[in-house]
C-alpha positions, 0 to 999 in steps of 0.5 A, spaced: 622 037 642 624 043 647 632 043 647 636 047 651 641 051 650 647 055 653 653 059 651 658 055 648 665 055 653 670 061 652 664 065 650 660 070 654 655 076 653 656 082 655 650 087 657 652 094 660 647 099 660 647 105 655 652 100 650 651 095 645 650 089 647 656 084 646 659 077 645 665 075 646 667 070 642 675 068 642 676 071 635 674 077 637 667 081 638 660 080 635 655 086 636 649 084 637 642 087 636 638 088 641 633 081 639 639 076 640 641 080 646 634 078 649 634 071 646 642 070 649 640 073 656 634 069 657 637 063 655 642 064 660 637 063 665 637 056 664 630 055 660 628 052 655 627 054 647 619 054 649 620 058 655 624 063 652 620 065 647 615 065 653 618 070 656 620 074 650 613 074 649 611 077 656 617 083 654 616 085 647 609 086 643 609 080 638 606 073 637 608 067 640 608 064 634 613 069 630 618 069 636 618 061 636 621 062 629 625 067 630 628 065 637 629 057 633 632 060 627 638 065 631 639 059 636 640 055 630 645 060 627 650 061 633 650 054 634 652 053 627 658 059 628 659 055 635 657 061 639 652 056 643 651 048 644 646 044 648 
């Protein structure tokens, strides 16, 4: 299975050059390292998991495989903290 997901409502992610990356969540701010920032700005593209981890592939130096894992794990952890759905 391939899902999709995209940002819960009432949440969005902000990504202003020379600032941490950000998502604002209605209880407040969550600072994101740059992989979870990667993941949710790809995402918000509208692609699938597969074509985010595609995509992460072609812009950081680490196998499809590892980031497979790493994008299906984060993805999981907001979905759980309402951050996404899909």
């Amino acid at each position: 299975m391939n899902p999709r997901y995209r940002l819960a409502r009432g949440i969005r992610l902000r990504c202003e050059a020379g600032a941490e990356p950000l998502l604002l969540v209605p209880e407040g701010i969550v600072t994101l390292n740059v992989s979870a920032a990667a993941i949710l700005e790809t995402l918000g593209e509208g692609k699938s998991v597969d074509e985010v981890v595609a995509a992460l592939h072609e812009r950081f130096d680490d196998s499809e495989a590892s980031l497979a894992g790493d994008v299906r794990e984060t993805l999981e952890d907001f979905a759980a903290a309402g951050f996404v759905e899909r």
